[in-house]
C-alpha positions in Angstrom: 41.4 -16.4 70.2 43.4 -18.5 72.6 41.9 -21.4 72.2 42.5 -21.9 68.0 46.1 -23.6 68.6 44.4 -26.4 71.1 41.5 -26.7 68.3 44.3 -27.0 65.1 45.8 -29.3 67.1 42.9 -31.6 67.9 41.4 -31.7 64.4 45.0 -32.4 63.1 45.5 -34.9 65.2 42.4 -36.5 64.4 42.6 -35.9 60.4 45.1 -38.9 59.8 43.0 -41.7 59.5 45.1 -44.1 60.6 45.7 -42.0 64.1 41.9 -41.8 64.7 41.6 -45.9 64.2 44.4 -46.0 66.9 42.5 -42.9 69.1 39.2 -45.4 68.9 40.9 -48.3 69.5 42.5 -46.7 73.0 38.7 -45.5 73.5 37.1 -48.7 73.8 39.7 -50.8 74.9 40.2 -48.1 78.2 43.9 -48.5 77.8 46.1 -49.9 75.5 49.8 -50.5 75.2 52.0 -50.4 71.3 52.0 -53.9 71.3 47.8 -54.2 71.1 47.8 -51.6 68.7 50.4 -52.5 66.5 48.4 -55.9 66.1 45.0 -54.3 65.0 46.8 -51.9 62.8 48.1 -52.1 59.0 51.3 -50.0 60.5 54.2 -50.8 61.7 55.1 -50.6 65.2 57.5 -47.3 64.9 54.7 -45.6 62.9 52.0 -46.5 66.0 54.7 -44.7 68.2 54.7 -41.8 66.3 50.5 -41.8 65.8 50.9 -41.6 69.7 53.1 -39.3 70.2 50.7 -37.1 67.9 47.6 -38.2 69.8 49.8 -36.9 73.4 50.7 -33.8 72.2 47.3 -33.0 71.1 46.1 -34.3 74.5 44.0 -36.5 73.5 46.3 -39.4 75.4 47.5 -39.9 78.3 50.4 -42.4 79.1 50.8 -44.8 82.4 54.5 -46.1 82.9 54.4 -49.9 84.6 58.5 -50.6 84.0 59.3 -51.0 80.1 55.6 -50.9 79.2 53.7 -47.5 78.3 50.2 -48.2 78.8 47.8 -45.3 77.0 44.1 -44.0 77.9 42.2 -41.2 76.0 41.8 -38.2 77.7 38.5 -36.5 77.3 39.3 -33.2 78.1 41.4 -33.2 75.3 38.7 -33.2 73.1 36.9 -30.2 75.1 38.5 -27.7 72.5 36.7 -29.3 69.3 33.9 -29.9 71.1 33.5 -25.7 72.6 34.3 -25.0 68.7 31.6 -27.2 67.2 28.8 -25.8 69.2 29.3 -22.6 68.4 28.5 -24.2 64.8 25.4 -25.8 66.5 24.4 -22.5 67.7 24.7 -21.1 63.7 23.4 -24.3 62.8 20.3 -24.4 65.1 19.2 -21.3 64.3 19.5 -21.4 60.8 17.2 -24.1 60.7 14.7 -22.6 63.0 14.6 -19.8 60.5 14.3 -22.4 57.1 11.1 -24.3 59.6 9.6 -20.6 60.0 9.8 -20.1 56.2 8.7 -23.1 55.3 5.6 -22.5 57.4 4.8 -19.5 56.0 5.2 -20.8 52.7 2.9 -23.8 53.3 0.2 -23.0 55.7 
């Protein structure tokens, strides 16, 4: 399976609390530089840098250069990974439940 590395990372990425708050915050802002994150954050400035330098390597950010300041956007496709895993679960999930509505019916006319 080729894929499980990019999914490890992803859900890694986003397991740290404190590194999803700073993924959302890019989200809804559109893009974001340390600065505005460090300021919405109960981190330190060094340990926003490192959040994004997880959240890059994942792929789930992207960074624009505009001369000493590193402006970051979410990438969505970096969440395409988690999202092909999970609906395989959907699938499971789906079904299952189709299966428990059946029972149910045939249980309770």
């Amino acid at each position: 399976m080729r894929a499980a590395p990019r999914v490890t990372a992803v859900i890694g990425a986003l397991a740290d609390p404190t590194r999803r708050a700073v993924f959302e915050r890019i989200v809804e802002a559109g893009e974001a530089n340390v600065a505005f994150l460090t300021k919405g954050a109960s981190v330190s400035q060094p340990a926003v840098s490192q959040h994004l330098r997880a959240l890059k390597t994942a792929g789930l950010v992207a960074e624009r250069r505009e001369g000493r300041n590193v402006h970051y956007r979410a990438e969505p496709q970096g969440l395409s990974p988690l999202v092909d895993w999970l609906s395989v679960y959907g699938m499971f999930w789906r079904e299952r439940f189709a299966n428990l509505e059946t029972l149910l019916k045939e249980i309770d006319p």
